[in-house]
N, C-alpha and C positions, 0 to 999 in steps of 0.2 A: 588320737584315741584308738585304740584297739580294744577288742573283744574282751578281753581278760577284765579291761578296765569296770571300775562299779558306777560310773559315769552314766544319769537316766536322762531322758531327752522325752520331753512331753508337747503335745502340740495342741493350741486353742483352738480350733477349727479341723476338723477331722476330710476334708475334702480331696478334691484330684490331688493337689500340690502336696499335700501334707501328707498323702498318702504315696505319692512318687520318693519323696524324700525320705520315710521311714522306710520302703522298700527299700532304697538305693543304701542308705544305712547297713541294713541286715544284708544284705546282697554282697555289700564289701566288708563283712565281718568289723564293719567299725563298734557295732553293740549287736546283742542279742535281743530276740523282739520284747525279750523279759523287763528290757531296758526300756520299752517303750511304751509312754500315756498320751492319752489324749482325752478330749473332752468335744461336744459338736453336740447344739441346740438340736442338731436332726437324728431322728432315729434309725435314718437310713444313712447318714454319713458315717456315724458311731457302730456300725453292723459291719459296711462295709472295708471302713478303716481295721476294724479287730481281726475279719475274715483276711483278709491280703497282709495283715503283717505282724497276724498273733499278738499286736497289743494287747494293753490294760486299760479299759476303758471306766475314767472315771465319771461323777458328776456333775462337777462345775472346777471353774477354771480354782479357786480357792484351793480345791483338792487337789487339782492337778500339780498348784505349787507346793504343797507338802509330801512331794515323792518326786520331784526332780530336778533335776544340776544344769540346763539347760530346757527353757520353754524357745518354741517358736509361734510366733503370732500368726496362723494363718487364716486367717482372716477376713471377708469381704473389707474394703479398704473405707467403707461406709460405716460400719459396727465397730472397726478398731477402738476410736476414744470411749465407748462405752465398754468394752470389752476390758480395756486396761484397767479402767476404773474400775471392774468387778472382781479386781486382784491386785489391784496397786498396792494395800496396806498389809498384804501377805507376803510381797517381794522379800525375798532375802538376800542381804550386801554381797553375799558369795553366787548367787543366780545370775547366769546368763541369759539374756533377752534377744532371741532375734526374730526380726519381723522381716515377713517374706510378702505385705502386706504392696499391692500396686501402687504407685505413686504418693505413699505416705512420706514425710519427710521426717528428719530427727528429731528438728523442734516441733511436729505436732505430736 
């Protein structure tokens, strides 16, 4: 992936993790932060995520999938199965899903 690309990358959970990894993103010119959504229940995660790395911060995770090419699930590893289910029937066949989520497995 490089900069030039139109390639958006959104994250459910806006916290330390998701916020290192959209940093390190923008840092090595892999996207510009324009490329970047997220979404986070707190209003201090969603504040702090958009100040450190110029996202777009949306709504709810629903939203987050109608503007991006890759989601990452960051997630407490406790709220995961609810989390998914509040986006599962928005998935699109061309969406990438990655979960950065602790000790979740594939099959849950």
């Amino acid at each position: 992936m490089n900069q030039s690309s139109e390639t958006k990358i959104g994250f459910v959970g806006a916290g330390r993790m998701a916020t290192a990894l959209a940093q390190g993103f923008v840092k090595q010119n892999a996207i510009s932060s324009q490329q970047l959504f997220a979404c986070d229940v707190s209003d201090q995660a969603r504040e702090a995520f958009r100040k450190q790395t110029g996202a777009t911060i949306v709504e709810n995770p629903a939203e987050l999938l109608a503007n991006v090419d890759i989601l990452f699930l960051s997630v407490k590893p406790q709220i995961l199965p609810q989390v998914a289910a509040s986006f599962a029937e928005n998935l699109q066949e061309n969406q990438l899903v990655v979960s950065i989520a602790a000790g979740v497995t594939l099959s849950q």
